[in-house]
C-alpha positions as CSV (number, residue, x, y, z in Angstrom):
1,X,36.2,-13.6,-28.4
2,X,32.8,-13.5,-27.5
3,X,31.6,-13.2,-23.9
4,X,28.7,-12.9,-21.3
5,X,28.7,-10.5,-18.6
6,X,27.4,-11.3,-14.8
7,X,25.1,-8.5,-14.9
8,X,24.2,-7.0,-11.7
9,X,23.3,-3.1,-13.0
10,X,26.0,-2.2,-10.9
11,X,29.0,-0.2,-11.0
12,X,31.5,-3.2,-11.0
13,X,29.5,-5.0,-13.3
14,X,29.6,-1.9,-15.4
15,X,33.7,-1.3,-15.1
16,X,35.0,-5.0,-15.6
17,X,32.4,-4.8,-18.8
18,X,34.8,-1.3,-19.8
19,X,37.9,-2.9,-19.2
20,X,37.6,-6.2,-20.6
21,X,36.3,-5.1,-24.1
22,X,39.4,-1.8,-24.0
23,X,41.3,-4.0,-26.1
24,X,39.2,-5.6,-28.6
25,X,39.8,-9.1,-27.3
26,X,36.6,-9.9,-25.7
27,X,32.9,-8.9,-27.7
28,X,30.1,-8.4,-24.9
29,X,27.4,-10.9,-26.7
30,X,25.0,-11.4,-23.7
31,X,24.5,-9.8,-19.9
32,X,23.2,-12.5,-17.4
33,X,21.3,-11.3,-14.5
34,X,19.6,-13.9,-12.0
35,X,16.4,-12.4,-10.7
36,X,13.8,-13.4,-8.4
37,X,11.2,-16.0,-8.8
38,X,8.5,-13.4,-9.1
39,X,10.2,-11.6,-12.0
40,X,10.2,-8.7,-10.4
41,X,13.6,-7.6,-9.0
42,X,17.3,-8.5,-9.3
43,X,18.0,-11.6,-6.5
44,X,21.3,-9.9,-5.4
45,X,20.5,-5.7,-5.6
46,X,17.0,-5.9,-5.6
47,X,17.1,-3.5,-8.7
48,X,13.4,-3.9,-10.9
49,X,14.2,-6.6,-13.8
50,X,12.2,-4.2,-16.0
51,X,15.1,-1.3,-15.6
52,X,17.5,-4.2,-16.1
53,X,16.1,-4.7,-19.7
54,X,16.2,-0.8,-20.1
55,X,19.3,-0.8,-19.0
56,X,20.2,-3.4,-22.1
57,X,18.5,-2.1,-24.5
58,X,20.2,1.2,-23.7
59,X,23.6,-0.6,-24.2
60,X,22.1,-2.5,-27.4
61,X,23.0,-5.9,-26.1
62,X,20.4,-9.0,-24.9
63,X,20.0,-9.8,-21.2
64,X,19.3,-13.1,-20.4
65,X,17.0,-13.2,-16.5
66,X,16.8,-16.3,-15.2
67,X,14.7,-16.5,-12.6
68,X,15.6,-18.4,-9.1
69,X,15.4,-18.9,-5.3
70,X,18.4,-18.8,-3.2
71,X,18.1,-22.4,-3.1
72,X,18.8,-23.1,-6.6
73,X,20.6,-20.2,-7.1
74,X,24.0,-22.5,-8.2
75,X,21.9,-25.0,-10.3
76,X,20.3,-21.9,-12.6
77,X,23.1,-20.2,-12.7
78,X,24.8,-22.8,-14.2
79,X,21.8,-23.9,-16.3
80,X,22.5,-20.1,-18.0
81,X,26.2,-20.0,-18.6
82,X,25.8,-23.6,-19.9
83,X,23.4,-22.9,-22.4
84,X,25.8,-20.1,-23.9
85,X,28.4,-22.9,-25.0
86,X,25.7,-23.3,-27.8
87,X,26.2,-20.1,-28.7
88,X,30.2,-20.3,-29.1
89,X,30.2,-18.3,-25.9
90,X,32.7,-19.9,-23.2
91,X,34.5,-16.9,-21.1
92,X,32.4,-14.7,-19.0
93,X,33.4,-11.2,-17.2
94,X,33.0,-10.7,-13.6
95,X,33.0,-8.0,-11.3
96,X,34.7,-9.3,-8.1
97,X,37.1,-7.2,-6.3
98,X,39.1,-9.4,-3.3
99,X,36.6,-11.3,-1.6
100,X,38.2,-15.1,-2.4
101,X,35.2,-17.1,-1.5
102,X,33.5,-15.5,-4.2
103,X,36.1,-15.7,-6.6
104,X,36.7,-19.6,-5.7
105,X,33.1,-20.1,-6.2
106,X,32.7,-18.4,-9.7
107,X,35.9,-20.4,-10.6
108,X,34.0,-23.8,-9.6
109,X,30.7,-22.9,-11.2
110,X,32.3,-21.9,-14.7
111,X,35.2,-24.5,-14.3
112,X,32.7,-27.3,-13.7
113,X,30.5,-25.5,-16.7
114,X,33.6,-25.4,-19.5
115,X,33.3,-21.4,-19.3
116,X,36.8,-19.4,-18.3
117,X,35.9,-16.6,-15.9
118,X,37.6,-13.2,-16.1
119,X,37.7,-10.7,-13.5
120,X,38.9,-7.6,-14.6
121,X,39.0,-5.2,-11.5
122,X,40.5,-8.4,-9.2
123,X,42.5,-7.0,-6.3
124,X,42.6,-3.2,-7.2
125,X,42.5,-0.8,-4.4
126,X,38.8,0.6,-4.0
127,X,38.9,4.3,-4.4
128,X,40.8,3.6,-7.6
129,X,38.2,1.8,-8.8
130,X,35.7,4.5,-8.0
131,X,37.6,7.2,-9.1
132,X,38.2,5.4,-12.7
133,X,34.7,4.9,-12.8
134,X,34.1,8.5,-12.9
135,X,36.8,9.5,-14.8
136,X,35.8,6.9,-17.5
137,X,32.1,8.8,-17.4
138,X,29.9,6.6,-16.1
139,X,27.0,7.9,-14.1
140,X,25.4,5.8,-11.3
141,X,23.3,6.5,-8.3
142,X,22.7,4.8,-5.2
143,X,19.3,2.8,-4.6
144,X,20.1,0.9,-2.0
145,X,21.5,1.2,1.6
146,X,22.0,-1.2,4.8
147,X,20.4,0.7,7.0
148,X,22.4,0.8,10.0
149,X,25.0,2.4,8.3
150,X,23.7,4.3,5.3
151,X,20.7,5.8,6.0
152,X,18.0,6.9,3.8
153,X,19.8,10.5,2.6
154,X,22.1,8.4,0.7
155,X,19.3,6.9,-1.6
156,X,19.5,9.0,-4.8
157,X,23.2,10.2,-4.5
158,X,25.3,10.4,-7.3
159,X,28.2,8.2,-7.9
160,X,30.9,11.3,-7.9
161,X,34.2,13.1,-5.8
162,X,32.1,14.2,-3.3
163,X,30.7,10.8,-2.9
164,X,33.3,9.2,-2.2
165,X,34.8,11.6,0.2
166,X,31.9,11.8,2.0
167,X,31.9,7.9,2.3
168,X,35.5,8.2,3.2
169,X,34.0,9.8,6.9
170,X,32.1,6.5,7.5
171,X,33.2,4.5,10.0
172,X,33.2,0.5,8.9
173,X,32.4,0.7,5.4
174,X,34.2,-0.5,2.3
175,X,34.4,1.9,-0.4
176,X,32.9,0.3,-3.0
177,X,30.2,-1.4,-0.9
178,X,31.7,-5.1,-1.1
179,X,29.6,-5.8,2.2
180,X,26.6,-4.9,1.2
181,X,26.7,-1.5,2.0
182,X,25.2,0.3,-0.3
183,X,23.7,-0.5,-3.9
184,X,24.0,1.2,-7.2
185,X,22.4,1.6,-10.5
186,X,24.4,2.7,-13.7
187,X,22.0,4.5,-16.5
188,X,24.9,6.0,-18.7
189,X,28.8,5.8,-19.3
190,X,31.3,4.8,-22.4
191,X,29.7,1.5,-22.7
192,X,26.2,2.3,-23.3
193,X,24.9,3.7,-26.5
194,X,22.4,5.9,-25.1
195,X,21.2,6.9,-21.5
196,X,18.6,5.0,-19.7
197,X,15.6,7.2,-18.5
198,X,14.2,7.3,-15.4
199,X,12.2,9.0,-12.6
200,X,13.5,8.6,-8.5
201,X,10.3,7.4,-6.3
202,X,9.9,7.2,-2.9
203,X,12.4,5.5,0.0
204,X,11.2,2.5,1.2
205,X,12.5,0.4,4.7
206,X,12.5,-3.5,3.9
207,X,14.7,-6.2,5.2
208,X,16.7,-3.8,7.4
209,X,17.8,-1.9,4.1
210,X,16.8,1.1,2.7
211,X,15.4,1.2,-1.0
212,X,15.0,4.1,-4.0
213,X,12.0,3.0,-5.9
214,X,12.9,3.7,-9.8
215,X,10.8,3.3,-12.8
């Protein structure tokens, strides 16, 4: 069956990709990331839309940006998953954990759209997630932190065992970053066929967050 992917560069968005195609049901034809209205960054993870397209052609499958404001954010997004119909595409893979409000609202969108959602890492327990992640191969680091509880050290950090212990000693912070925590950016694992390339720039304070500039 063939299927989109909410595409945020992420680790989640990189696992539910892994697990929904494990058993040949679903085939990944598209990756839809919403990005700014300047073109230049991701509007949820504020990753560069230009690694976004590296990290596509890296897995050998289009990424569709549609550009937006928070204000139309809904209207685009539909707009995108609408147009996939036309392309025999009507089930697309998302990466939410627990958070029901964002669940009930990607379950309005598609429902009102004629697209079935499927969220394959739904209510599974955090550092299983993480830990599957590895094991599965993926490699990720972080490039972005909120800043008043990450600070700027964790910009750069890979995605590993010692990661996630160390994250463990944080007071108030979900595992796998649900809150906004922290930010990451996937550049090589089972799904892709080749590792993206890139070179870690400087740390940058914006927006009380901390930001890795990548290229």
């Amino acid at each position: 069956m063939k299927t989109f992917v909410s595409w945020s560069g992420g680790k989640e968005a990189s696992l539910s990709f892994y697990r929904a195609t494990q058993n040949k049901d679903f085939e990944v034809s598209y990756l839809l990331n919403m990005i700014a209205e300047d073109g230049e960054h991701s509007r949820t993870h504020g990753i560069g839309s230009m690694l976004l397209q590296l990290q596509a052609d890296a897995l050998g499958i289009p990424i569709i940006q549609q550009k937006t404001s928070w204000q139309t954010y809904e209207k685009k997004f539909k707009e995108a998953i609408s147009s996939f119909k036309n392309k025999n595409i009507l089930t697309g893979i998302f990466g939410d954990i627990d958070f029901q409000e964002h669940r009930d609202w990607v379950e309005r969108v598609c429902n009102e759209t004629g697209i079935r959602p499927i969220l394959p890492l739904w209510k599974e327990e955090r550092e299983v997630l993480l830990k599957e992640f590895i094991l599965s191969g993926f490699k990720a680091i972080v490039v972005a932190t909120k800043a008043e509880i990450l600070d700027k050290d964790w910009l750069g950090r890979s995605i590993d065992e010692r990661f996630i212990e160390e994250l463990k000693a944080v007071d108030n912070i979900d595992l796998c970053g649900e809150n906004g925590e922290y930010h990451t950016f996937v550049y090589d694992g089972p799904i892709f066929k080749k590792p993206v390339e890139f070179i870690s720039g400087e740390k940058v304070l914006r927006d009380k967050h901390w930001f890795l500039k990548i290229s």
